[in-house]
Every structure is written in C-alpha cells, then in structure tokens.
C-alpha angles and dihedrals in degrees: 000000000000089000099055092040073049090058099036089057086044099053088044086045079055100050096045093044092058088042088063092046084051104046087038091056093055093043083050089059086050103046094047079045096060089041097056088055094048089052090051093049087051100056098041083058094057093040098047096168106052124070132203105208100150101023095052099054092042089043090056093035106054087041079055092053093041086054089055100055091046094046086050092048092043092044089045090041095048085041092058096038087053093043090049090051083042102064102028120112 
C-alpha cells in the first residue's frame, strides 16, 4: 500500500513538474519579448533621430517566431520523454 500511494505522488509530481517547465518556458519567450522592446525603446531614445520603422517589427517578429520553434522542441522533447517514463516496467 505505501508503495503504490509512493508511485501515484511520484507520477503527479511528474505531471506538475513538466507543467512548470512548461509554463516557465512560455513565460521565458515573453520575458525576453518585453526585454527586446525595452532595449528598442531605449535606443530609440538615445538615438532620437533615427527610426526603425522596418528593422523593429522584423526584429520582434522573427524572436517571436524563434520562441515558438524552441517552446514546440522542448514541449515535444519533455512529451516523449514523459511518455517514455510513462510506459516503462
């Protein structure tokens, strides 16, 4: 009996500790978000004459789309390894 209630914590622990690597890894793409535009604003403020009205919008859009590819690796790559712990004897 301790041993099974043993097993059933371990596989939740398992579950919510791949929902915070999860959840951390989206709130990594967003924070790194919010920092690339503080860092724009910054230096538009420094560089008041110059605009970047093609580069900024590229910029965020293609580190938007570079978060996306590694959120989607890391969230097959923690899935399969899950899945793998998941079905072993």
């Amino acid at each position: 009996l301790f041993v099974w209630i043993l097993d059933i914590i371990g596989n939740i622990a398992k579950v919510i500790s791949l929902s915070f690597r999860l959840t951390g890894n989206m709130m990594s793409g967003t924070i790194l978000l919010w920092m690339l535009v503080a860092w724009m604003n910054l230096l538009t403020m420094k560089l008041a004459s110059i605009d970047f009205p093609i580069l900024f919008p590229l910029v965020v859009v293609l580190q938007g789309l570079l978060v996306a590819v590694i959120q989607a690796f890391v969230f097959a790559l923690l899935t399969a390894i899950f899945i793998k712990v998941a079905t072993e004897d």
